[in-house]
Structures are given as structure tokens and as C-alpha cells.
matplotlib code that plots the C-alpha trace (Angstrom):
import matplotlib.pyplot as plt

x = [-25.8, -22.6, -22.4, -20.2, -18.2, -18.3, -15.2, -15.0, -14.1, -10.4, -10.4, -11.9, -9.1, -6.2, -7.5, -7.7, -4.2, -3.1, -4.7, -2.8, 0.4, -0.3, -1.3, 2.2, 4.1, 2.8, 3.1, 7.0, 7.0, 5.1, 7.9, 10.5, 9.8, 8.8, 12.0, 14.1, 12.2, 12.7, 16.2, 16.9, 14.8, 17.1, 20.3, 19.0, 18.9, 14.6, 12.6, 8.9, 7.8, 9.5, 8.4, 5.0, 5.0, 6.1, 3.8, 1.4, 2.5, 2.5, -0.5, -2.2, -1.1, -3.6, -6.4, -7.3, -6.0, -5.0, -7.7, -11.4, -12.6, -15.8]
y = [9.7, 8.0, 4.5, 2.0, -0.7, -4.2, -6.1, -9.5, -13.0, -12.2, -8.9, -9.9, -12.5, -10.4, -8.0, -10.6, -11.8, -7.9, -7.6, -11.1, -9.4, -6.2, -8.3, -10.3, -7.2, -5.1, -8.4, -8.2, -4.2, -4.8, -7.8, -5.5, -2.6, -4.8, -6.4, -2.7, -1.6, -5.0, -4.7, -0.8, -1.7, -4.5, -2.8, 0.4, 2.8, 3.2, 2.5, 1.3, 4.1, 6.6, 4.5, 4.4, 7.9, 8.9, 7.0, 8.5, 11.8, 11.1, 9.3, 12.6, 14.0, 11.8, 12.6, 15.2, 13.9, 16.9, 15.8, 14.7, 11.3, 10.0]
z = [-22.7, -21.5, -22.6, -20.1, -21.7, -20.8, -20.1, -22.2, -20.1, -21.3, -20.2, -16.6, -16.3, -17.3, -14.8, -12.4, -12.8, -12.3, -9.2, -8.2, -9.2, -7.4, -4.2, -4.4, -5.1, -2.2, -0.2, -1.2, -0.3, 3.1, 4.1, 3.3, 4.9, 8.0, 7.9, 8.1, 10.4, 12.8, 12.2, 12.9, 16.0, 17.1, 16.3, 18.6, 15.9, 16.3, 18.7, 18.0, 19.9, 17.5, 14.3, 15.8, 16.8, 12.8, 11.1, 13.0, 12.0, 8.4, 8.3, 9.5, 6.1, 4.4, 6.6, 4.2, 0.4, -1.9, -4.2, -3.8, -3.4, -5.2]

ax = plt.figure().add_subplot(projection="3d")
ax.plot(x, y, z, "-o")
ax.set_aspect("equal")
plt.show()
């Protein structure tokens, strides 16, 4: 029999505050990525079309992840 451990009040808020640093950090990530994209799009060198159409195409690489998912 598999016993489960419980997290103590500590342990739930330093978890807490990882999550909040996670969030921020793929908040940061998400900006700048945006912000490329917005500018290779104003400059000519993209157009939403082809950044749309790419994403698209990668995205179709995770329809099926290499390993399974509970």
C-alpha cells in the first residue's frame, strides 16, 4: 500500500509562491515573444498569416505527445 504525503502549511505556501513565479516568468516569456513577433510583422519580415500558418504547423506536433498522459 502506497502511502501519500501531506504537504505542511509551509510547504503549501512555498509552493504557492513557485507557482506565482512561474506565472510572472511565463508572463515575461509570453510579452516577449509577442513583442518579436509584432515587430518582424511591422518591419515586413512575417506576415501574421505565415506566423499563424507555422504555429499551426507545430502545434500539430503536439497533437500526439511522445509520451502518455495520465
Amino acid at each position: 500500500m502506497e502511502r501519500t504525503r501531506t504537504l505542511t502549511a509551509m510547504e503549501e505556501v512555498h509552493m504557492a509562491a513557485k507557482l506565482a513565479d512561474l506565472k510572472e516568468e511565463h508572463y515575461r516569456n509570453t510579452l516577449a515573444l509577442s513583442t518579436i513577433i509584432e515587430l518582424l510583422v511591422d518591419k515586413g519580415i512575417l506576415t501574421r498569416e505565415e506566423v499563424e500558418r507555422k504555429a499551426a504547423e507545430l502545434d500539430s506536433f503536439m497533437a500526439h505527445p511522445p509520451y502518455p498522459m495520465v
